[in-house]
N, C-alpha and C positions, 0 to 999 in steps of 0.2 A: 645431654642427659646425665645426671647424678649418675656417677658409680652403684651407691647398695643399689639403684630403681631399675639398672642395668640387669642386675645380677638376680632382681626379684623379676623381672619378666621374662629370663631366659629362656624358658621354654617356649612362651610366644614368640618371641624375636627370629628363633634357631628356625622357627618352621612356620608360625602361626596359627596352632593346633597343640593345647598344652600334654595331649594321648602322643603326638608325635616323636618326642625323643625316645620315649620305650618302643613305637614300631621300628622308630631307624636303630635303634641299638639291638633288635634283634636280627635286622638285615644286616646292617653292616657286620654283627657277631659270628652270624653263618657263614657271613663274604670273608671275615678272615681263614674262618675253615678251608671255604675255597682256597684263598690265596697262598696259604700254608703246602697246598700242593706242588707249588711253583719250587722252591725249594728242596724239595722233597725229591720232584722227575727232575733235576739240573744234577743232582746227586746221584740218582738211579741212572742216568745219562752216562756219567763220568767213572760209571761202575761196568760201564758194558752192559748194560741189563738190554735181555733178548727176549723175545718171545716165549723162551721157553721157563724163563724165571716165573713169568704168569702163572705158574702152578705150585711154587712154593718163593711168593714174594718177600715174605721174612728172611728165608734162608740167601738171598745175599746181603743181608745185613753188613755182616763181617767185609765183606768187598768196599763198603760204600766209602768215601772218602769219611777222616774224621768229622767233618763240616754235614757234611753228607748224614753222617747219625747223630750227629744235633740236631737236622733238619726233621730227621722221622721222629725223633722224640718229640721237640716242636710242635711237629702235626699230631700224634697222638695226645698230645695236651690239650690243644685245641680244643678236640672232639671234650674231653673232660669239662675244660672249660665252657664249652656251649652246653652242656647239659644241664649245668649249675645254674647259668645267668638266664637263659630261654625261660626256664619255669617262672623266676624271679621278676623277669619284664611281665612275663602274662600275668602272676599274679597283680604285680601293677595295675597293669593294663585295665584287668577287672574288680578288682576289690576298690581299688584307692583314686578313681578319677577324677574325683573332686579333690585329689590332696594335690592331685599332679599340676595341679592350676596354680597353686603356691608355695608352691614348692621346686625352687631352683637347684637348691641341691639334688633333688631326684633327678630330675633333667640331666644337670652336671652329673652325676652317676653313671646313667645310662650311656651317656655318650662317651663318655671317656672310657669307658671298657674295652669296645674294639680298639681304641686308639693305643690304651694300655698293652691288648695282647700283641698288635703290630709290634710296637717294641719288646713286646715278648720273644718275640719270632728273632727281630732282629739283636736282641743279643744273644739272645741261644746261637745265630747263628755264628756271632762275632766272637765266641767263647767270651761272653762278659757276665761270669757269675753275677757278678752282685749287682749291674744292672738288671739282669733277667730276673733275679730275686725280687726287687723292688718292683720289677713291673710285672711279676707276678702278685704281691700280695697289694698291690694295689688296686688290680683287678678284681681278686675277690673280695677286697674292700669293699668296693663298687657294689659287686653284687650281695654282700651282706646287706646294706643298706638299702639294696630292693627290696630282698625279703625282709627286715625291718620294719620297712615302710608299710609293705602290702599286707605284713601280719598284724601291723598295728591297725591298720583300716578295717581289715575282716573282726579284729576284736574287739572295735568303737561302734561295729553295722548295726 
């Protein structure tokens, strides 16, 4: 198979269903939120967190290892970051279906976001500024170009 005919069917190829890179990239978007947890309790672990922290969980912050509050920050981005990209796939989703059928780059968009935030995760936890930067404004690269996409669809309807 030709390379560009590769890269113009992606969306089929990736799943067989051109709607399907915007549902997996919003599972998989939420599934980093989940996994951002993982980091997060390994750090609250290492801080001695007890039962009784359950009542004011911010307030051991300061205890956490420094890894440990790269990891909560991490996860509070997450959350940021899903709030952005979720609206951005739905609008997808519904305004623009028939673009998503020819459209590879949307595909590649969608998908590469969670992949994007992973290494978000994982440099923030690595103290790797200027990785984490890049695979921060990558991702909402990603998502500009949803909304992009989805606004241009709803103003051609």
């Amino acid at each position: 198979m030709d390379l560009p005919l590769l890269f113009m069917d992606l969306p089929l190829l990736l799943t067989g269903e051109p709607k399907a890179p915007l549902a997996w990239s919003l599972v998989l978007s939420g599934a980093v939120v989940i996994l951002s947890l993982v980091p997060l309790g390994a750090g609250r672990a290492n801080a001695d967190f007890t039962p009784a922290d359950l009542a004011a969980p911010r307030a051991m912050f300061e205890r956490l290892p420094a890894w440990g509050q790269r990891a909560s920050w991490a996860h509070q981005n997450c959350f940021e970051a899903f709030t952005l990209h979720a609206p951005a796939c739905l609008l997808c989703l519904l305004a623009a279906p028939a673009m998503l059928a020819s459209s590879p780059l949307l595909a590649l968009a969608a998908l590469l976001h969670p992949a994007l935030r992973l290494a978000y995760i994982g440099a923030y936890l690595a103290n790797q500024p200027l990785l984490r930067s890049l695979s921060w404004v990558g991702a909402l690269l990603c998502t500009a170009l949803l909304y992009t996409e989805g606004l241009k669809a709803l103003l051609h309807a």
